[in-house]
KESESE-48880 format. One line per 5 residues: number of its first residue (from 1); for each residue x, y, z of C-alpha. Coordinates in Angstrom, 1 decimal, padded with zeros to 4 digits. Each point is the difference from the previous one (the first is absolute). Layout:
<lumros>
NUM	X,Y,Z  ...
</lumros>
This chain:
<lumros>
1	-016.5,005.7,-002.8  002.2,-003.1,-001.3  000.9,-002.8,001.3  003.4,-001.7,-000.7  001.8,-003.4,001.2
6	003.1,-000.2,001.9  002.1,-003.4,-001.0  001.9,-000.1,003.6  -000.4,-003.2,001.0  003.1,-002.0,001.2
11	001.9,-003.3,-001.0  001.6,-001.7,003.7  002.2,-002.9,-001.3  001.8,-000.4,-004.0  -002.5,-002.8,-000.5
16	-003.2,002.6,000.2  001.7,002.4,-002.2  -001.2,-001.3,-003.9  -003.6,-000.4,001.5  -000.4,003.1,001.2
21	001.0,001.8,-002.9  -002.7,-001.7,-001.7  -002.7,000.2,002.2  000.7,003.6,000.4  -000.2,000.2,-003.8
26	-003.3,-002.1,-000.2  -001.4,002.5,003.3  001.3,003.3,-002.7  -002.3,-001.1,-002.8  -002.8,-001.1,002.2
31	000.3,004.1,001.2  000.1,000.6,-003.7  -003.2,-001.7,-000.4  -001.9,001.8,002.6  000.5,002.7,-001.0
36	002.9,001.8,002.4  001.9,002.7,-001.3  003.7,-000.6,000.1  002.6,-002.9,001.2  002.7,001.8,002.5
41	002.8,-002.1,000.8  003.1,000.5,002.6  003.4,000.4,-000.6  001.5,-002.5,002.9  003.7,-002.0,000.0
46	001.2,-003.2,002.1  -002.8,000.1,002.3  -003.0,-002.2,-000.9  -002.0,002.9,-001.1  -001.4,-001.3,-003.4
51	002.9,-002.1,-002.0  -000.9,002.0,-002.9  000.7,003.4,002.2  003.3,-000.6,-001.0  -000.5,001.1,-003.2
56	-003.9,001.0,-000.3  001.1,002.2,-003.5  -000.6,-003.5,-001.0  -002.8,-001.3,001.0  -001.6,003.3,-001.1
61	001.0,-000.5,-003.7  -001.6,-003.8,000.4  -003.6,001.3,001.2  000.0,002.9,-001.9  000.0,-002.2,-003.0
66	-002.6,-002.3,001.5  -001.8,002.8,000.8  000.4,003.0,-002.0  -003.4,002.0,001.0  002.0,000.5,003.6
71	001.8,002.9,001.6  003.2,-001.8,002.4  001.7,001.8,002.7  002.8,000.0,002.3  -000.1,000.5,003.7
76	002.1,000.6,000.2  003.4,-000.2,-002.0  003.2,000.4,002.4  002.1,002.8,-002.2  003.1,-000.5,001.9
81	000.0,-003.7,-000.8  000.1,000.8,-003.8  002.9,000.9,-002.5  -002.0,003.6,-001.5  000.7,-001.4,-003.3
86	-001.7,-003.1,000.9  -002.7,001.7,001.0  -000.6,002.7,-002.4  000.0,-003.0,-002.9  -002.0,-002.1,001.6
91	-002.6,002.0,001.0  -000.6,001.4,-004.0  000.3,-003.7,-001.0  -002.8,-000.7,002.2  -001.7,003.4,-000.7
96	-000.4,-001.7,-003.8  -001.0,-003.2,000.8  -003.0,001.3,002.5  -000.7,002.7,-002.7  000.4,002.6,002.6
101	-001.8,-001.5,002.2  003.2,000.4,003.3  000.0,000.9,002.9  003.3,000.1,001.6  -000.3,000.3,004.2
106	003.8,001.2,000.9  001.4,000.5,003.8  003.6,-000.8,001.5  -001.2,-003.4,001.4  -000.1,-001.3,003.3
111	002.1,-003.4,000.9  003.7,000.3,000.9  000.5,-003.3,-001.0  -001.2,000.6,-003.6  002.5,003.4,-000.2
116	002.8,-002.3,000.9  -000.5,-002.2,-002.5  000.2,002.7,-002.4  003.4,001.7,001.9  -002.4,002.7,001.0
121	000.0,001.2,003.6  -003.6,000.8,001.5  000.9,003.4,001.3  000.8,001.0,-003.0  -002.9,-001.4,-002.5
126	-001.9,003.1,000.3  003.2,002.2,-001.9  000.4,-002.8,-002.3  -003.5,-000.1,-001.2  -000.1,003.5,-000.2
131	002.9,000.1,-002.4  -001.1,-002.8,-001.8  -003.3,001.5,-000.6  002.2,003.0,-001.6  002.1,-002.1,-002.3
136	-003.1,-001.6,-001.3  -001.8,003.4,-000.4  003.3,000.9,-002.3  000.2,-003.0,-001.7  -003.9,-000.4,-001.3
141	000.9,003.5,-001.1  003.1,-000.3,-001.8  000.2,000.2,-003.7  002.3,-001.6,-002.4  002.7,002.5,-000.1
146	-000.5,001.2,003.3  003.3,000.2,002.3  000.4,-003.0,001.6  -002.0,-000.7,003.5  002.3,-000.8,002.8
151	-000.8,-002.3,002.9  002.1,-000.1,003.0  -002.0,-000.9,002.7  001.1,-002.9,002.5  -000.2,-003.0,-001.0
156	-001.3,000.9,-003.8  002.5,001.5,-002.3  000.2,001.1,-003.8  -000.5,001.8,-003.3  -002.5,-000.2,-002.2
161	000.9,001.4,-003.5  -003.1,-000.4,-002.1  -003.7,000.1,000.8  -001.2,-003.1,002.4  -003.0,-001.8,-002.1
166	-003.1,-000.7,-000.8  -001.1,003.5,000.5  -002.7,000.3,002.3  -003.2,-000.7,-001.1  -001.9,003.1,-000.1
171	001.4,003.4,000.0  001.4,-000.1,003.7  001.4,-003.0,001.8  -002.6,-002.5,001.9  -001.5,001.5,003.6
176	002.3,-000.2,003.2  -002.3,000.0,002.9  001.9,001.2,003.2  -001.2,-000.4,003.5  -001.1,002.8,001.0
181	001.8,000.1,003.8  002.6,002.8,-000.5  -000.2,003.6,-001.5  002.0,-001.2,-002.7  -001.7,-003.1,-001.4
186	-003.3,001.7,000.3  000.8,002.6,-001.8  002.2,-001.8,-003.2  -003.7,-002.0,-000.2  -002.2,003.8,000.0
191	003.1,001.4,-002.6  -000.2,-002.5,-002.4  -003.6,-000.9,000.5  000.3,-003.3,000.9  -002.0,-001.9,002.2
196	001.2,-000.7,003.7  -000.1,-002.8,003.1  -002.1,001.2,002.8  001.1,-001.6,002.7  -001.9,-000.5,003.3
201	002.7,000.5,002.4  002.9,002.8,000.8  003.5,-001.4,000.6  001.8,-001.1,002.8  -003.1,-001.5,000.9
206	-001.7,-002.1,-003.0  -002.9,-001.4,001.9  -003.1,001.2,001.6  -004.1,000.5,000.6  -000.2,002.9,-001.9
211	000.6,-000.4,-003.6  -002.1,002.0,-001.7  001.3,003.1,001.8  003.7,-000.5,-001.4  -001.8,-000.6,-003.7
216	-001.6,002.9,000.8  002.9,002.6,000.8  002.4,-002.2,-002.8  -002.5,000.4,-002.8  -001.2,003.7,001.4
221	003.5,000.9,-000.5  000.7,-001.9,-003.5  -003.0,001.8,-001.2  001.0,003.0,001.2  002.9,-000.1,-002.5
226	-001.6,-001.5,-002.5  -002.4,003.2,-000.4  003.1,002.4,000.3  001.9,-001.8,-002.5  -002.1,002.2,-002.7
231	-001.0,-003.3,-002.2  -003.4,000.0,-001.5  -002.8,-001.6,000.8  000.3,-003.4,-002.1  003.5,-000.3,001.8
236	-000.9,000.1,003.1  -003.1,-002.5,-000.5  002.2,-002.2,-001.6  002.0,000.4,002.8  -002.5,-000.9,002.8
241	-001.5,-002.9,-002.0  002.8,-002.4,001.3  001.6,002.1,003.5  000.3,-003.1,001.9  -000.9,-001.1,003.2
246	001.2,-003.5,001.4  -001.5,-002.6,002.2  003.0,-002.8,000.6  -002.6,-002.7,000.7  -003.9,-000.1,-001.0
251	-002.3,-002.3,000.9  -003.7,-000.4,-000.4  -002.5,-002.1,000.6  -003.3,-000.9,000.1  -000.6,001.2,003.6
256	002.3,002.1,002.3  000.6,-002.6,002.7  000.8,-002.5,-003.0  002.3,002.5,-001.9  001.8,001.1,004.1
261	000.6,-003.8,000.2  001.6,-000.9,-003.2  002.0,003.5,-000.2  001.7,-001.5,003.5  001.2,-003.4,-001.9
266	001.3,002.2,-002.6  002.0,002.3,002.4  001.3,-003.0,001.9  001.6,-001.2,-002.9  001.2,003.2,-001.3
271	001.4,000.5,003.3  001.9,-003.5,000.2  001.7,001.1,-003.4  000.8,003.9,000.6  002.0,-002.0,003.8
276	002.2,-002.1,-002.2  000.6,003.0,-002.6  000.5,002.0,003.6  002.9,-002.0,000.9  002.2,000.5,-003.3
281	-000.9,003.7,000.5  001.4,-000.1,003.4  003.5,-001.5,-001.6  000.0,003.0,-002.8  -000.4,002.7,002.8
286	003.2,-001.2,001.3  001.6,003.6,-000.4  -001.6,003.5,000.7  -000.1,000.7,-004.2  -003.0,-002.7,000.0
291	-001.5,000.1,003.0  -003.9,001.3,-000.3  -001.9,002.5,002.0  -003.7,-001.2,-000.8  -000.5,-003.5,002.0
296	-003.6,-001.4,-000.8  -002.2,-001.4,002.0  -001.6,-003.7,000.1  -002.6,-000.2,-003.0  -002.6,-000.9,002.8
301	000.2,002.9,001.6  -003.0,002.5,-000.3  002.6,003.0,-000.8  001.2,-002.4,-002.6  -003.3,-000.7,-001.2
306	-001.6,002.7,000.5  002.5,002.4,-002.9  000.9,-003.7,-002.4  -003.3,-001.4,000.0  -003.5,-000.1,-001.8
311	-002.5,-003.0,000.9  -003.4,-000.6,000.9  -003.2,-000.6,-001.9  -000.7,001.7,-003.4  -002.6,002.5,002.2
316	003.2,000.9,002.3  002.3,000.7,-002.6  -001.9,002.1,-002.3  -000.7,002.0,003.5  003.9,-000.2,000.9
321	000.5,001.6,-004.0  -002.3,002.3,000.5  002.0,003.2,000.9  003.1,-000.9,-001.2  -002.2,000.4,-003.6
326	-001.3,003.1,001.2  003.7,001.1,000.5  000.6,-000.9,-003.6  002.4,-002.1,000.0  -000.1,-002.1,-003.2
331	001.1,-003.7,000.2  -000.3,-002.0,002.7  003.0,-003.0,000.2  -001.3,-003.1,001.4  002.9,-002.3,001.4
336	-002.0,-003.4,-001.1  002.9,-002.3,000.4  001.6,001.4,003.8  002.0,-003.0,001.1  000.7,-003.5,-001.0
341	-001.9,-001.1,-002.3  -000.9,-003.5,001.0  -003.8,-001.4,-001.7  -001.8,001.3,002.7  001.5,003.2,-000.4
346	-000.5,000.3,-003.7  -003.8,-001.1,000.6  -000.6,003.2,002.6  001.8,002.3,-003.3  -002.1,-001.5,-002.6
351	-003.2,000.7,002.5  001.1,003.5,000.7  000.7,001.0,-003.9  -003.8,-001.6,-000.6  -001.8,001.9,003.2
356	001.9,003.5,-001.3  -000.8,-000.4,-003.3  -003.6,-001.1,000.5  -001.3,002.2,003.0  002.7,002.2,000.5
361	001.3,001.6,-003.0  -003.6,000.6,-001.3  -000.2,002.7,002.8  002.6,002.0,-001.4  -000.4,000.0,-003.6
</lumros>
């Protein structure tokens, strides 16, 4: 099993924003150090969620040449937010620069008052992503003299002529990683043998107490099509080795009633900042094209903790692990950095990234 680090902390005034991005960077290469798998970063616009969200194809290219040993994800990129030529090129620039080393998380993203931003209504996201994903298929396939690839879809229009460069870096483009919630997405991941997000919950509802039964039927059924997609064995490992599962905010510490504590501060402070991102969202659901089905719950709530959460002692954690291993899912992606990230906040990260790499991790190798 791998373990991977989630950048997802949050900047709450313009004055925080330039130290953030560099203690996020100095937290990345103290990961690097210890010996984590890959650096997954979101894909976030106008909220507070990580400056650097804005644009994390950046931020990528800077670590990946600071640290060019490491695999970097997305988790996940928002497709209807992104011109499909836009997206197509910058994922094989990046494919270069990591030496194949991508992995590109894609869904139809979740904030109304991100999709307005981009003249993209929420109800529709889903049909725009799924075309966009079609235009980029067509466009990382296209040849030089190929007829020309049309785009015509809402807000992204055009004709490309010629081929879109650099080629990717291997002999197929870099790995999308759908979440595996519909038919659909699960299925495009088993097809093309790429890895997939297990989540632990099954919409409307995205909280709960039972996680590792909606892991368990997700991932049942991923696997499912994985095996019937007829790819050989290598595939499919390759596959596995990075299906994703996702905890929003981990936590550990030396005991559990220290690690229950601390994980509360944490939460409070997320909570204070998801309020004041809450009330713009309220402004942007102004018509019925934006408004949004899923409402969460407080981040203090057990339901809320009990399907976003991992903490507790090293001991309790590598129990907690335990089955979802036994499962197989391959990567686990530890949200270090959940909140603002004042100094105290950034001292609980750099404690968890050294209790999971020194008494956690082992367990798994």
């Amino acid at each position: 099993m791998r373990f991977s680090v989630f950048l997802n902390a949050r900047s709450t005034k313009p004055e925080e924003d330039g130290r953030l991005i560099t203690d996020l960077i100095d937290h990345a290469e103290r990961a690097g150090d210890l010996g984590f798998s890959a650096i997954f970063m979101p894909d976030h616009h106008f909220n507070g969620y990580m400056p650097v969200a804005s644009d994390s194809f950046l931020l990528a290219a800077y670590l990946a040449a600071r640290m060019p040993e490491m695999y970097f994800g997305f988790s996940v990129v928002s497709v209807p937010l992104h011109h499909p030529v836009r997206f197509a090129e910058r994922i094989n620039v990046l494919d270069h620069l990591t030496k194949g080393k991508l992995l590109v998380g894609i869904g139809s993203g979740t904030t109304p008052e991100e999709m307005i931003g981009f003249a993209v209504n929420y109800k529709e996201a889903s049909a725009l992503a799924e075309k966009n994903l079609a235009t980029a298929e067509e466009l990382w396939a296209k040849r030089m003299d190929d007829p020309a690839v049309v785009i015509d879809n809402g807000p992204y229009q055009g004709r490309v002529l010629q081929r879109i460069t650099p080629t990717p870096y291997g002999e197929h483009h870099a790995r999308l990683m759908p979440v595996a919630f519909r038919e659909s997405s699960a299925r495009r991941a088993a097809e093309n043998a790429w890895p997939a997000f297990i989540p632990a919950f099954t919409p409307p509802q995205i909280y709960g107490t039972e996680p590792l039964a909606h892991v368990t039927k997700h991932f049942g059924n991923y696997r499912r099509l994985l095996d019937e997609a007829g790819h050989d064995q290598a595939a499919i490992a390759a596959a596995l080795d990075w299906t994703t599962h996702t905890y929003q905010c981990v936590h550990i510490a030396e005991t559990d009633e220290q690690a229950r504590e601390e994980l509360e501060i944490i939460l409070k402070g997320y909570q204070d900042a998801v309020d004041r991102e809450n009330a713009f969202n309220r402004r942007a659901e102004a018509d019925d094209a934006n408004k949004k089905q899923d409402v969460n719950v407080n981040a203090l709530d057990d339901g809320w903790i009990g399907t976003w959460c991992l903490y507790g002692s090293p001991e309790t954690v590598i129990e907690h692990l335990k089955p979802y291993q036994e499962l197989g899912i391959g990567n686990v992606l530890c949200g270090t950095t959940t909140g603002p990230l004042t100094e105290q906040r950034l001292g609980f990260a750099n404690q968890t990234l050294d209790l999971l790499s020194s008494k956690v991790m082992p367990a798994f190798a």
